[in-house]
C-alpha positions as a printed Julia matrix, in Angstrom:
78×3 Matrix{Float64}:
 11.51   4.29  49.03
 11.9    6.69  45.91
 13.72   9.59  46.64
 12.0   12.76  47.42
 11.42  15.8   44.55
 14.0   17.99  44.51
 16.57  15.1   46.1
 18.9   13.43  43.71
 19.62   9.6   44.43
 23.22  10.5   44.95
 22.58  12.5   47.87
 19.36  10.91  49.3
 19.69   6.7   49.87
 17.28   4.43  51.9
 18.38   2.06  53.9
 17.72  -1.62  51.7
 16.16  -3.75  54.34
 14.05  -0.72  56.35
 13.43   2.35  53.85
 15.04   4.4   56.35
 16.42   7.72  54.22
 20.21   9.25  54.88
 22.62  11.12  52.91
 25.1    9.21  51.33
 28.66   9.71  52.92
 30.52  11.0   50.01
 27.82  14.27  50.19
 28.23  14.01  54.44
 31.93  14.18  54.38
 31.58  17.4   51.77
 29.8   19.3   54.56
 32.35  18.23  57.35
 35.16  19.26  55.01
 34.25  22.87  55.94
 35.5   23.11  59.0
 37.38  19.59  59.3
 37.16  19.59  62.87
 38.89  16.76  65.34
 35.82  14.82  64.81
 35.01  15.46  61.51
 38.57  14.05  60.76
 38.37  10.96  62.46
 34.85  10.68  60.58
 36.28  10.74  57.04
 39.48   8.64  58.41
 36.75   5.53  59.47
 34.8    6.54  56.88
 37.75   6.41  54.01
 38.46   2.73  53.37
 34.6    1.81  53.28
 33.87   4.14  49.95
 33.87   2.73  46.68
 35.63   3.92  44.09
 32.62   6.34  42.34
 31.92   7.65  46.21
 35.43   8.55  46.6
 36.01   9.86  43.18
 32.61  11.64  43.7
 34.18  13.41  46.9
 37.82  14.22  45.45
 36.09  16.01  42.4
 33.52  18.13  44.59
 36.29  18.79  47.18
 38.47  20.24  44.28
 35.73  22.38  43.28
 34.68  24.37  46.77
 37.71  23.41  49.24
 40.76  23.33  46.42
 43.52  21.98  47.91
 41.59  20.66  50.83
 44.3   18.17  52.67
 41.39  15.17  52.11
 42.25  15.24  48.2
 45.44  13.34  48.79
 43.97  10.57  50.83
 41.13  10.57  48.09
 43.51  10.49  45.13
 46.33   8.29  46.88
């Protein structure tokens, strides 16, 4: 399934074997960075070691530029 006008591939994926569209992680995490609640942190610790490299450098470099010095940017750099 193409992604939808207006969505760039990067943030809108379909699922390979049923079309079924999510965001992709790196942009999900972003949003939970906000507030980096209990859960949220426990979603980006799970979530951590299952990024690629380009996910996780995708993450560290829009971290630095709306949460600067967000605590995440260590584990995402480290």
């Amino acid at each position: 399934m193409p992604a939808r006008p207006g969505n760039p591939p990067a943030v809108h994926r379909s699922h390979p074997a049923h079309g079924i569209p999510y965001l992709a992680p790196e942009w999900g995490l972003l949003f939970k960075a906000k507030a980096a609640r209990p859960k949220d942190r426990a979603d980006f610790g799970i979530t951590l070691p299952l990024l690629s490299g380009t996910q996780r450098s995708t993450l560290a470099d829009l971290l630095a530029r709306v949460h600067p010095g967000h605590p995440w940017l260590a584990a995402l750099r480290g």
